[in-house]
Structure formats: C-alpha cells, structure tokens
N, C-alpha and C positions, 0 to 999 in steps of 0.2 A: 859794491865795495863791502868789503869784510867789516863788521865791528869788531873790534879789538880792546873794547874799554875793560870785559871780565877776563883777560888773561892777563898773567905776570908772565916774565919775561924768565927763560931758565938758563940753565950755568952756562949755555954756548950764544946767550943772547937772543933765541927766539922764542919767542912767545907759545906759550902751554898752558891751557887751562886750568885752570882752580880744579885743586882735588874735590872729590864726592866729599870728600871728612870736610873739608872746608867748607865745602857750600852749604853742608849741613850743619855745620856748626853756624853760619853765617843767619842763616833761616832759621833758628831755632831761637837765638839770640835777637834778631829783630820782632819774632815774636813774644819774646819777655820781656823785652825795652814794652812794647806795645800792652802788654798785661797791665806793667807794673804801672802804665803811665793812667793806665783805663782806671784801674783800683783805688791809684791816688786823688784822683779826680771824682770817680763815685764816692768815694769818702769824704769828700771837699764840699761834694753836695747834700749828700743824707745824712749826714753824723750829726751836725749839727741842730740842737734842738732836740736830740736823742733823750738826755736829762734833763730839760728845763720845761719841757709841754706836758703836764700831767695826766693823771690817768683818764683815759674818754671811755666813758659807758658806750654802748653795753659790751658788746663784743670784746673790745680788750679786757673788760675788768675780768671779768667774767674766765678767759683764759689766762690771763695772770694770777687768779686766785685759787684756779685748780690747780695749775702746778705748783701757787708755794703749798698749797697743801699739801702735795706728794711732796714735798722735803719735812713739813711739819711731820704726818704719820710716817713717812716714810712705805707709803701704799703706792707702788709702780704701777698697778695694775689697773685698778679700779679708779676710772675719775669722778670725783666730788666735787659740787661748788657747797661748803657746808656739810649740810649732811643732805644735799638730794644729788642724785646720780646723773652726772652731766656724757648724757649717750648722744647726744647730734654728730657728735666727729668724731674719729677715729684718736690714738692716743700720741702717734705721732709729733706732734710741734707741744705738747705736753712734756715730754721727754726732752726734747731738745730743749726747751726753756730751763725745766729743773735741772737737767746735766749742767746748764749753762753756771746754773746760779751755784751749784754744785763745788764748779770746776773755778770758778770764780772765787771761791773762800772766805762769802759769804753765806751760802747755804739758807739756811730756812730766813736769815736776817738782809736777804741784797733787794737793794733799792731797786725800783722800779726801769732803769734803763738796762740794768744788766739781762731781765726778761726780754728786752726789748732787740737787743743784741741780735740776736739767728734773727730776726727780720731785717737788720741790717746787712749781716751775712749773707741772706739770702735773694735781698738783692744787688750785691755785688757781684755774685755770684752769676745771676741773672745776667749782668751786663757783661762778662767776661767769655759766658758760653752764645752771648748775642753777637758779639767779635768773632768767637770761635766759628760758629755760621755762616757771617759775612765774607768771614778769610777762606772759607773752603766752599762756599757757591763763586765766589768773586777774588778780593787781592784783601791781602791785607789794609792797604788806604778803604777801602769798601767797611771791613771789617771795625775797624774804628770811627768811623760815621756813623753807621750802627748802633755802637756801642756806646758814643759821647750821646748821641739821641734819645738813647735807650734809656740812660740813666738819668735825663735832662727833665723827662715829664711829669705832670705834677703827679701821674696815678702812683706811682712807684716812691716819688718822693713820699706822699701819704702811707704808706704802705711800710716802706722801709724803716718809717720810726713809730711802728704800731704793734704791738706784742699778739699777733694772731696769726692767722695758717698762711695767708695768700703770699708773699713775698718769697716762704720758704718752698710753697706749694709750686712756685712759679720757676723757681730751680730747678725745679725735680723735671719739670717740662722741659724747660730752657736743655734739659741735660742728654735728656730723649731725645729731642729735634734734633740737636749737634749729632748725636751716634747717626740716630738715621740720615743726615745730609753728611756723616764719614762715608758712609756705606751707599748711598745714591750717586755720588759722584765716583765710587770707585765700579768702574767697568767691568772689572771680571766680578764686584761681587764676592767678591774672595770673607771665610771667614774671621774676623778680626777679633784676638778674646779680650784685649782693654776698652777695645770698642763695645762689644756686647754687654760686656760686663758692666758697661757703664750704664748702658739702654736697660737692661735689667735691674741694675741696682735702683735707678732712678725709678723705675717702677713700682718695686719694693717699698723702698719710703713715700711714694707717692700715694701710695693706695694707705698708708701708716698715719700719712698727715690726714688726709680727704677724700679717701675712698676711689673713687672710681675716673676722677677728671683727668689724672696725668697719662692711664691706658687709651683714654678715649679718645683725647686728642694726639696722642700718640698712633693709635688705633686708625682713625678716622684717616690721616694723613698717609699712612701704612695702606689702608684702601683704596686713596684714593691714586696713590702712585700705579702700585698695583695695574688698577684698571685701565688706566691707559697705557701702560706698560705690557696691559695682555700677559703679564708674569705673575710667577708670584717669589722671583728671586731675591727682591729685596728683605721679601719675610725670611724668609730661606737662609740668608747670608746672616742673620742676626740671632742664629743657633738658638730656635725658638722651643724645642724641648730641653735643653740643660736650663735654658734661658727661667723660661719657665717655675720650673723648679725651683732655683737659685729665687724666684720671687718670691713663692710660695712658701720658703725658709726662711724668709725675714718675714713677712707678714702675715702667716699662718697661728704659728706659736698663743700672739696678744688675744687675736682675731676668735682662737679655741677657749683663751682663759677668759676674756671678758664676756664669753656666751655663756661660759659654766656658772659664774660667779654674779652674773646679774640674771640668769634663768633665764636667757633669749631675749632681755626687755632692751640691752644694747640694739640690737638686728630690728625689734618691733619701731626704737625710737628712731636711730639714726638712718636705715635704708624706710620704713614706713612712713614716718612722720615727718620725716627732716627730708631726703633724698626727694622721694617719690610725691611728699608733696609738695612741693616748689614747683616741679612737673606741672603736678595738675589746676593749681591756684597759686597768687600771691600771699605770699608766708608775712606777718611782720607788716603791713601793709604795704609790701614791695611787689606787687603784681603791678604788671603795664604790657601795652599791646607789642608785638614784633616792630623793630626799627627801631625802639628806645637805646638801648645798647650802642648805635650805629650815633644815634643825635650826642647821648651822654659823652661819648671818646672823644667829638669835638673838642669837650674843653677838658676834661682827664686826661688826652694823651697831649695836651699841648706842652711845647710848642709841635711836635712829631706831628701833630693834626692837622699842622699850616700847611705842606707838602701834601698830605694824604689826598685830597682829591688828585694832585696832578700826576700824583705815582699810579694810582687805583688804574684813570685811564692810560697809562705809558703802559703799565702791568698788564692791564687785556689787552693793549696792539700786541704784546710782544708773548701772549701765553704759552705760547707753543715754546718758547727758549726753556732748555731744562730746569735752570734758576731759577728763572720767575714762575716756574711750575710749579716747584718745589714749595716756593712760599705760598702760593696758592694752595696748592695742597694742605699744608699746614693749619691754614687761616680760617679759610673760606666752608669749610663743609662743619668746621665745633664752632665759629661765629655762629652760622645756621641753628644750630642745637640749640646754641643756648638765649637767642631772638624768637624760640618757638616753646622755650620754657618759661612758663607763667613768670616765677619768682624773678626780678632782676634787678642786680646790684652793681655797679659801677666796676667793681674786683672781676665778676665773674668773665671779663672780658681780657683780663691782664693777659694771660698767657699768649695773647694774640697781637699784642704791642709790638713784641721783638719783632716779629716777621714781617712787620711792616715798618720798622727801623730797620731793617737788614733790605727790605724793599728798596727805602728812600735812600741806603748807605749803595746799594748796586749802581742805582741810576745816577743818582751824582757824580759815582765816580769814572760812571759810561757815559756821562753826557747826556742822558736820557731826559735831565733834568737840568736846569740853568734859564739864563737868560736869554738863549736862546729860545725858550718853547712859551707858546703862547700862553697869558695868565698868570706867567713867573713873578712879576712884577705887584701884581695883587695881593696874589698868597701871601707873598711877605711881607707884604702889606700890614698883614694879621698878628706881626709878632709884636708892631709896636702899639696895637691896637687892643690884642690881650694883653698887652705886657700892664701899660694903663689903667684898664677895666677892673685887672683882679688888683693890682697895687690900690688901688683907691676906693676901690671896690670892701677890702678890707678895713681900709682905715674908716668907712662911713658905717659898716658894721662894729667895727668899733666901740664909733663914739654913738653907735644908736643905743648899743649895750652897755657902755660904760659910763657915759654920760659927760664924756669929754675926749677929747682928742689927744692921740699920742705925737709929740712932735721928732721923735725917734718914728712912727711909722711915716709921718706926711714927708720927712726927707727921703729915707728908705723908696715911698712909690716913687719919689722922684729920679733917685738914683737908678729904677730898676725900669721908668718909664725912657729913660734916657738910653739906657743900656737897649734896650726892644726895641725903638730909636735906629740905633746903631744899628743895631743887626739888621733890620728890615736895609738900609740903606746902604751898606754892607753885599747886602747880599743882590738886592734890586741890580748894581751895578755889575756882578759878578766875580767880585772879590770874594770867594767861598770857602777858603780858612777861615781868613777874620773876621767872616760874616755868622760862621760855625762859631767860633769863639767867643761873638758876641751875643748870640742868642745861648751861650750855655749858662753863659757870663750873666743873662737877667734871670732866664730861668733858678738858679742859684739863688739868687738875688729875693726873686720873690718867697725862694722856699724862704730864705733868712728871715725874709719881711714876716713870715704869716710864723713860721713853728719858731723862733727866735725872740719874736720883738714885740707881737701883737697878740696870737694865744695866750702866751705865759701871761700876761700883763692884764688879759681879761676876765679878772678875780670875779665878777658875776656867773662865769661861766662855769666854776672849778667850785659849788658847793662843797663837794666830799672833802677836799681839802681844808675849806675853810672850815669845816666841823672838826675834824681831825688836830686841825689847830687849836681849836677851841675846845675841845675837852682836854688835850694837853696842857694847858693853861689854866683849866678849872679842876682838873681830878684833882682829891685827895689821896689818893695813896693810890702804888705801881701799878695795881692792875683791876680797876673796877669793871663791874660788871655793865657793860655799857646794852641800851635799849634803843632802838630809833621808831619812831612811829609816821607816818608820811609823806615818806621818804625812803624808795625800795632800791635805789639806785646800787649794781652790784659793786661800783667802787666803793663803797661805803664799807664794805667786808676786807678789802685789803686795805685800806687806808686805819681805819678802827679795831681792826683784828677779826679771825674766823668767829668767835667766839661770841662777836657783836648776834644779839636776838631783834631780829624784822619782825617784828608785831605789832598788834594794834593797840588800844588806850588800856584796855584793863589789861595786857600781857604787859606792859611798860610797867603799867603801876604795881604787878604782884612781882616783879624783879626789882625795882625800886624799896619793894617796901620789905622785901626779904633780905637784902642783899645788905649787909655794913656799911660797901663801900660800894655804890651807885652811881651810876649816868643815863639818865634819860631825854632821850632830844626827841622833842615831839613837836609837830608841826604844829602852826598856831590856831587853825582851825581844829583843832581835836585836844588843844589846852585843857576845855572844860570837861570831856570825857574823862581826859587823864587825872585832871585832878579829884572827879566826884569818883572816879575810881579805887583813889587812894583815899577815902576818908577822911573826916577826921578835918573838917572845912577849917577850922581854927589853926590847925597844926599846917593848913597847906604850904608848900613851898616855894621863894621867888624863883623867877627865872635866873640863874647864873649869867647869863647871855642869852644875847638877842644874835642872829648868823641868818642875813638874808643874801639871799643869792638865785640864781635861773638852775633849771633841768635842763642841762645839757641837752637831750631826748623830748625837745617839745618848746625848750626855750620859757617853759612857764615860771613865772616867779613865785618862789617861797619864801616864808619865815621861819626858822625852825629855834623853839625855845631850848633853851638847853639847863636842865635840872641836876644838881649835882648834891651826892651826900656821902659826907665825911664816914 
C-alpha cells in the first residue's frame, strides 16, 4: 500500500507530490528551528557565570593581558605580556579577543567577560557544526543528540567561559570535520566551493590560533579515509591546490611579520620550545604516561562518558558502516598522537568530544543504544552517581577552603543530585527524551552550582582580586605606581594595571621610595627585606592592610602587606 501522508491533493483532486522548492524550503527550515533551538540551549548552559567567576591564573591571565595590551599600544603584530614577548602561540585568539573588546566599545577599558566572549562563541559554535555532522552522517534527531550532548559536558562548559585558544581552536576543527563528512557522504565527490572554502578557511585560522592541531587532525582523518578507500578522491574533491593557497593567504602574512620583528625568536620559542617540547617531555609539570587522556574524559566529557563505553563497543561491531568509520577516522588515529605526547592536558583532547557525541547521537537514534543492550541500565546508573559526587564534591571543597559551608550550594547539589536522579531513572526505563532532558537539565545545573554560586563566593581562592580591591580602597591619588613582591601571579597585571613592577624587596622599596605616590604589596615573609631596604627604620612604614588569601596554582596560603604613600 502506497503512503500518501507527503502529498497534497491538486485542482482535479488527486494527490501530487510536494514541489522540490517545498521540500527544500521544508528542510532547510527544520534545520533552523534545529540550530536556533541547539544555540538557545548552549547559551542557557555556558553563559552563565561568563561575568561572575574571576580571572583564573595562569593561562587565562596571561591571554587576556596580551590582548588588552594590543588595544593599549595598539601593537597587532607583536605579542607582549609587559614587556617580555609572549611566542608559545600563534596570534590568532589574541585578535579575536581585542577585536572583540574593540567592537564591543569598550576597547582598551572592557571588563574581563567581554575577553571571554569568542570562547563562548566558539563553543557554540562547536555544538552547532556537532549537529551539522550528525545530521549529514545520520538524521537530523541524531544530529541534535549530538549536539545537546556536545554542549552538556563539563569540558566545554570550562572551556567556554575561559578566555584562551581551546573552545575557539575547537571550531576551527569542528568546521573541518563538517566539510570533510560534506564531501565523504557525497558519492560522486563532486567539487563543492562553500564547502572547500569552509575546510580551508578553517585551516587558516586554525593554524592562526595554535599552529598545527586543526591540519593534523583534519589531516589524520583525510589519511585515514584515504586508505581504506584505496583513493585519494576525498583529497581531490576538497580543491587542495586553490585550497591551499587561500590558506597560506591568511596565515602567511602574521607568520612573515612576527619572524621579522622578533628575529626568528617566535619559530625558536613557539615550534622549539613550546610545540616540540611537550613531544618530548612533560612541560609545566604535565607530563603522564599514554592512557591518561583515556582515564581523564571519564569525568571531562561527563555526562557524554556515561554512554562512551557502550557506544566504543557498538562502534567496533559495526566499523565497517561508512558513519561509524567516519568517526573513527576522526577520533581514533590524533587521540593516538596525542596519548604518545609526553605533555597532557585535559583540552588537548577536546576536539575529539564531538565525534563521540555524534557517536552516541547515531546510536541512539538507530537503536544501537537503549534498554535494550546489555549494561544500559548501569551506565546510567552514572549520571546520578556523578551528578552527586561533583555537586557535594564541591560544596566539601568549599568549606575546606572557606571555612564554612554555602547553604545556596548544599541545596543547589541537592537540586542537581535529584535532577541526575531523574535522568538516570528516566533513561534506565527507556523514556529517552525526557531522560535526554533530564541529564541536560543537571548537567546545567551543576555548571550553575560550581561557576555561579560556589567559585565566585570562594574569596580565598581569588587573591588578585582581593588586592586589586584593596589598593583601590587604599590609593592616594588616580594612579600610583604600584610594586608587588611574592606574588607573580599574571592576573595580578590585569587586574592592577600593565604597568604594575613584579619585583623583589629592594626593587619594591626604590619604587616606593622614589615615586610621590606609591603602592607596595609585599608578602609577609620578605616585610623585613622590604623594609631594611627602604631605610631609614624610624621613618618605616605600617602596613595599610593585611589581604590573605590561597594561590589559585598550588592552593598555598598567603599574606600580603600592603604599603601605601600619599
């Protein structure tokens, strides 16, 4: 028997199919209902807490103060934290920050979330080209499983409200994958130039923001189809000489000026020192053995983790289906890379999230995955079992650090243990909307709990701030010359100004004792260098304030005096 439900009926009463214009408008428009509901929702999750969670050493300060500096000089070219030449990464997300703050209209004066922005962008963006994937390996319902999962985990959540490379670095990926799974699913191969253009643009900036990760894993995935394709048409079809080129014109130009102008010391720091050695050694004390990466995503990509074994093995029975090749492809050969490079860091993994949200959004919506297959039942077990662990997990960090208990976080875990609750119970049953809706529902929940309610709130953790307060409150006049002394932390340069001098007891005291109008905050252990520094024991000065607080970066506790002169 015929289905008859996609045709309308015509002027003589029988039935005629939907025009091509219709069904294409039809399709186009279900996938923008689909965008706009993905964007709303990623924003429902990450935005939050964007302005309220302060600035965290070292890595963010660090890139937030390079770029307000390229608004201060007005130096595009050349990156500076101060005066030493910040060469580990490409200038990339330096640009995008200051344009931001730029375009924004507060220019060299914008508060610290406006930096933070293009990391929210970019992973939105992230979760939008994660849809884009799912809906053209699979269906659109695939493609938004995906996508709410994508945006759901906590690595991304962290990421998204942090002013550094990886979120935006992760777009550029995310934008590559999509062209290349355009052009994998299309049979003849054919050449596509918004498609290309897209695969190459995303290169471009990729290699702009971090050098060499977006080709590689682009690259890797391109090899590995390749070879068991026995072709090499999928290269072919993605106009790899204009392609090229068109790269090499966006990131050529910076990549010529900042060799000129720092005398090859950019190329010696950031591909020698920074690139190549994370390769060969743990950098920063982040060296660990292969598999760490593999343990670490457990709880970074939760809840997407809870699923991840039972998809891994559905994904090997079924390797040989083009789709699930595909994300293999993707995943499996730069996971490899970068489990055999010394340095490892929780991010380094990000780009390999989607594909395994676009995993878990296939199976789901083939059946691959449910209540029917063995251990379903378990897994989901996990969501109300993390949900728990990190909800109160925080709040006993908390009050180890605080020294009291927040009673906004103790209901928050509960509200978010309850939700993870739901969901696990939810889903155990087979009820897999609501079950979806309730693990977004706690995931959410706990981002709320931790960058909303319990960071901000834990003033020992946030010295740079409380000093920043406290010479605000103690300066004498608009703009003294301020010193710190043990205490290197690089938030302390944007929070206190570029201008602030990191020195030790006698650099403190001959800027103190030259300067009219003076601020010196000197840790309490080096009081007495500072002050037989400055002379003159009769004439010494009290402390203005006392500002104790922890090293973000160690958790160690400080006192820092704080010296003021009119």
């Amino acid at each position: 028997m015929d289905n008859d439900s996609d045709k309308e009926p015509g002027e003589d009463g029988a039935s005629v199919a939907p025009s091509a214009s219709r069904k294409g408008w039809e399709f186009a428009r279900s996938h923008l209902v689909n965008l706009l509901a993905l964007t709303f929702v990623t924003l429902a999750l990450l935005a939050p807490g964007i302005s309220s969670l302060p600035l965290t050493d070292r890595d963010e300060a660090l890139y937030v103060q390079a770029s307000h500096q390229m608004l201060e000089t007005g130096d595009w070219v050349d990156i500076r934290f101060q005066d030493e030449p910040r060469y580990k990464k490409p200038v990339g997300i330096y640009w995008i920050q200051a344009a931001t703050a730029e375009l924004s209209g507060y220019a060299a004066d914008a508060p610290l979330w406006v930096y933070r922005l293009p990391s929210l962008i970019g992973a939105v963006l992230m979760v939008l080209f994660t849809y884009g994937i799912g809906a053209t390996l699979g269906t659109t319902r695939a493609g938004l499983f995906a996508g709410l999962l994508s945006a759901s985990t906590m690595l991304i959540g962290f990421e998204a409200r942090i002013a550094k490379t990886d979120a935006m670095l992760c777009a550029t990926v995310l934008a590559a994958e999509f062209a290349l799974a355009r052009a994998y699913v299309d049979q003849a191969r054919a050449k596509s130039f918004p498609r290309n253009a897209l695969f190459w643009t995303a290169m471009g900036i990729g290699i702009l923001i971090k050098g060499p990760i977006t080709p590689l894993v682009a690259g890797l995935t391109i090899l590995a189809v390749s070879a068991r394709e026995r072709s090499t048409t999928l290269w072919r079809s993605l106009s790899p000489l204009k392609g090229i080129v068109w790269m090499l014109l966006l990131a050529l130009p910076w990549l010529i000026a900042i060799g000129w102008i720092s005398g090859g010391a950019f190329f010696t720091q950031a591909v020698g020192r920074d690139m190549l050695g994370k390769v060969a050694s743990g950098q920063e004390s982040h060296g660990a053995p292969p598999g760490v990466h593999l343990l670490v995503a457990l709880g970074t990509f939760w809840p997407l983790s809870v699923l991840a074994p039972l998809a891994v093995v559905q994904a090997w029975k079924t390797r040989r289906e083009p789709a699930i090749f595909f994300l293999i492809a993707w995943a499996l050969p730069g996971w490899i890379v970068f489990e055999a490079v010394a340095t490892k860091l929780p991010n380094y993994v990000l780009p390999f999230m989607p594909a395994l949200a676009v995993l878990i959004g296939l199976l789901l919506d083939g059946g691959g995955l449910g209540v029917a297959r063995r251990g379903w039942r378990v897994s989901v077990a996990f969501l109300a079992v993390g949900s728990l662990l990190v909800a109160f997990g925080l709040n006993v960090a908390f009050l180890i650090y605080q020294g009291y208990a927040s009673w906004q976080g103790l209901v928050g875990a509960v509200v978010v243990g309850g939700l993870g609750f739901m969901a696990s119970r939810l889903l155990a049953s087979g009820r897999l909307g609501a079950g979806l809706a309730a693990t977004i529902a706690a995931s959410g929940g706990l981002m709320l709990l931790g960058y909303v309610i319990l960071l901000p709130a834990a003033r020992q953790i946030w010295l740079s701030d409380d000093l920043a307060d406290a010479v605000a409150a103690t300066r004498q006049c608009e703009a003294p010359a301020i010193s710190i002394v043990g205490y290197g932390e690089p938030s302390t340069v944007f929070r206190l100004g570029t201008g602030i001098l990191r020195t030790g007891a006698s650099g403190a005291a001959e800027s103190f004792r030259t300067h009219e109008c003076a601020v010196a905050i000197v840790a309490e252990e080096a009081k007495g260098e500072f002050l037989t520094a400055l002379g003159d024991a009769k004439a010494a000065p009290e402390p203005a304030a006392t500002i104790k607080g922890r090293n973000l970066n160690g958790m160690k506790l400080r006192t820092m005096l704080l010296f003021s002169k009119p």
